[in-house]
Phi, psi and omega in degrees: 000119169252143194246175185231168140258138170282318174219212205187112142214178209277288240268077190328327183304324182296306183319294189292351155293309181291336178290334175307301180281334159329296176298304172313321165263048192057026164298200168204050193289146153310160195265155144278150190092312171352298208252027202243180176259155190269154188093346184259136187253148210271133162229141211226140188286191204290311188343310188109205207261096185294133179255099193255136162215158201293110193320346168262026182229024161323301193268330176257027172241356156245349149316285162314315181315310183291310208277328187288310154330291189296313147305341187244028143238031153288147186271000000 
């Protein structure tokens, strides 16, 4: 199975949230640590934190994905 990113974000706690609500509306994002080697914590360049899902549930999981954003950087 190849998975794609959806989004990029800085702030790990945010990532997990969106993997959260991802899943909850039947998605499959990687766990962090998922795609890593085991025993090794995942390390993510200046970009931020990648929200990886499976290529076919790609284009209506960043559709959520942009809308979960957007609310949750609105001030």
């Amino acid at each position: 199975m190849t998975f794609q990113t959806i989004a990029q974000v800085e702030d790990p706690s945010m990532a997990r949230v969106l993997v959260v609500a991802l899943r909850a509306h039947g998605f499959h994002p990687l766990e962090g640590g998922d795609g890593g080697l085991p025993g090794v914590p995942a390390v993510f360049g200046d970009k931020g934190v990648p929200v990886q899902v499976p290529d076919e549930e790609a284009e209506d999981a960043t559709v959520l994905a942009n809308e979960l954003l957007k609310e949750m950087l609105a001030p």
